[in-house]
C-alpha positions in Angstrom: 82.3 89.7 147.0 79.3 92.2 146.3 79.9 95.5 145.8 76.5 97.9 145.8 76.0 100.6 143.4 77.4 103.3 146.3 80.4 101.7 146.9 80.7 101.3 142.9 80.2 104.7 142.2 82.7 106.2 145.1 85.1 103.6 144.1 85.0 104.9 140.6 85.0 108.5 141.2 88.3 107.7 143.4 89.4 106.2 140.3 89.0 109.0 137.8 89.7 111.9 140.1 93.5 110.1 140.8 94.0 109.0 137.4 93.6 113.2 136.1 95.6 114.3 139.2 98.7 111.8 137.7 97.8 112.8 133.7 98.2 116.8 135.1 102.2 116.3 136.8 103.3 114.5 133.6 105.9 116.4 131.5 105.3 116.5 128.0 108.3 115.0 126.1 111.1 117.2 124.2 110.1 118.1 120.2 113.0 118.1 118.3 112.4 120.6 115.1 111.8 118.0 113.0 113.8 117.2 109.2 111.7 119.8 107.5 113.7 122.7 109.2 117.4 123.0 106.8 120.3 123.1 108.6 121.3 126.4 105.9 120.3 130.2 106.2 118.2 130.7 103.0 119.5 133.3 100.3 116.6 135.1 100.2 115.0 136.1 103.4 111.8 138.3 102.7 108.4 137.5 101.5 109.0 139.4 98.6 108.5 137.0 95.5 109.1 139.1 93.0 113.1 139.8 93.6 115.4 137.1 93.1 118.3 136.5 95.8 120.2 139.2 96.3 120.5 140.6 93.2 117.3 142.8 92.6 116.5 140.5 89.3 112.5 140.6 89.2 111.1 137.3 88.4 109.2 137.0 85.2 106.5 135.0 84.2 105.2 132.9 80.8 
């Protein structure tokens, strides 16, 4: 069978325009939150590096 370089070039732009219509009604698969996410409410809950817990204790250095 010979195929010209029309035919080749229709038959492969069919191709590619079909395979993004599929790639676009995919669903992207559930993320679970992964192990690096504890399963505990941390004691201290602000940014604030200085205080300790809950306490009010400043942290001191060397």
């Amino acid at each position: 069978m010979y195929i010209n370089r029309r035919e080749f070039l229709i038959t492969s732009g069919t191709l590619l325009f079909t395979s993004s219509s599929v790639a676009g009604t995919l669903k992207t698969p559930w993320q679970s939150s992964g192990p690096f996410y504890p399963d505990w409410e941390p004691d201290d809950l602000d940014n604030n590096l200085v205080n300790i817990g809950l306490q009010g204790v400043d942290a001191e250095g060397f």
